[in-house]
C-alpha positions as CSV (number, residue, x, y, z in Angstrom):
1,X,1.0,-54.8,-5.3
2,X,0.1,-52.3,-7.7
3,X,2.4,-49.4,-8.5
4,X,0.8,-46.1,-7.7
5,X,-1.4,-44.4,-10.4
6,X,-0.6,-40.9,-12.1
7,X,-3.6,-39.7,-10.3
8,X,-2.3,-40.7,-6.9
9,X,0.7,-39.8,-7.8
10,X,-0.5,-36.1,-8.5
11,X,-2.7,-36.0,-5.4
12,X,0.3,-37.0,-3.1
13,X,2.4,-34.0,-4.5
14,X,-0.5,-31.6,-4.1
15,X,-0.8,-33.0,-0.7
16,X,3.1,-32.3,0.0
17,X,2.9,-28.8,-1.3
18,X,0.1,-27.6,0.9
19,X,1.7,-29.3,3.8
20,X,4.9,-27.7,3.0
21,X,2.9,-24.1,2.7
22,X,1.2,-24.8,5.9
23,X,4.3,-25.4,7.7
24,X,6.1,-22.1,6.1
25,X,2.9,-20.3,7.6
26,X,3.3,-21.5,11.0
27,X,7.1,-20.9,11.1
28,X,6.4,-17.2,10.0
29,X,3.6,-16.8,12.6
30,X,6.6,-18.3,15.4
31,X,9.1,-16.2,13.9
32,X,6.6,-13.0,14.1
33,X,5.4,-14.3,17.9
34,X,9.1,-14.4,18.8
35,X,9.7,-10.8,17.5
36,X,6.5,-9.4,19.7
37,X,8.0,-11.3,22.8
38,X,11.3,-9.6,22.0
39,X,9.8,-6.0,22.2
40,X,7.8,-6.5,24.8
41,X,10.8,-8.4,26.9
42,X,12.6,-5.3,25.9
43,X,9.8,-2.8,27.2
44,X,9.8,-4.8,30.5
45,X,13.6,-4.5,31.1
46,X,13.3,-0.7,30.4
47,X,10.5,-0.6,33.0
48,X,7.9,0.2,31.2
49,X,5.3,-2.2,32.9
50,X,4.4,-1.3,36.6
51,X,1.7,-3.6,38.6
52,X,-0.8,-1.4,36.9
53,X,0.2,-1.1,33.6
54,X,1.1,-4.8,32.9
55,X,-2.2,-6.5,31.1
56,X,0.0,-6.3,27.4
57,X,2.5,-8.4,29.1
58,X,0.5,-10.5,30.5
59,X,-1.1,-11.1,27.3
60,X,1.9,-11.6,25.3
61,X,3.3,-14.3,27.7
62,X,-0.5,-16.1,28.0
63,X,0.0,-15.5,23.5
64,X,3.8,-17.5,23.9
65,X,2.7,-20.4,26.1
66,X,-0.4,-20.8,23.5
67,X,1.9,-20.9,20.7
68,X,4.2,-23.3,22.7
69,X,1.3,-25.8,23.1
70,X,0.5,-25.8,19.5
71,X,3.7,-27.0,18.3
72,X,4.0,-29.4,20.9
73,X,0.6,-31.2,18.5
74,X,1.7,-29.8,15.5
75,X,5.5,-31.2,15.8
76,X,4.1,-35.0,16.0
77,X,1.1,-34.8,13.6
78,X,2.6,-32.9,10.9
79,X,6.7,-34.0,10.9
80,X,6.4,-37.6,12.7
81,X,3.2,-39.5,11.8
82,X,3.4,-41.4,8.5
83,X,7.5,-41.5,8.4
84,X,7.5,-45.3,9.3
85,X,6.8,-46.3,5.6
């Protein structure tokens, strides 16, 4: 077996660093979800929706369980496939 070319070498690293950048943009995209579910969990403790006024709640929960399914494919294909070298 040959040992892996500077090219390849070079290509992996670029490939690491992007991966790494895509997973810091996620995490602040979470991080940013959790603080709009935070105000509006406030909002809704203070009363602020009523069964008329609700459709931003409603949004922001139907926003969370969006986000929630996304990591559940992200977790696997970008943290657990390729670790069994």
């Amino acid at each position: 077996m040959r040992p892996p070319s500077d090219t390849s070498r070079a290509r992996r690293r670029q490939f690491t660093r992007i991966r790494h950048l895509t997973q810091a943009i996620f995490l602040g995209s979470g991080v940013a979800s959790g603080l709009l579910v935070g105000y509006v969990a406030k909002r809704a403790w203070s009363g602020a929706y009523t069964p008329r006024n609700y459709n931003f709640l409603e949004g922001t929960g139907l926003y969370w369980h969006f986000v929630d399914l996304v990591w559940i494919f992200l977790f696997p294909l970008l943290y657990l496939i390729g670790r069994h070298h």
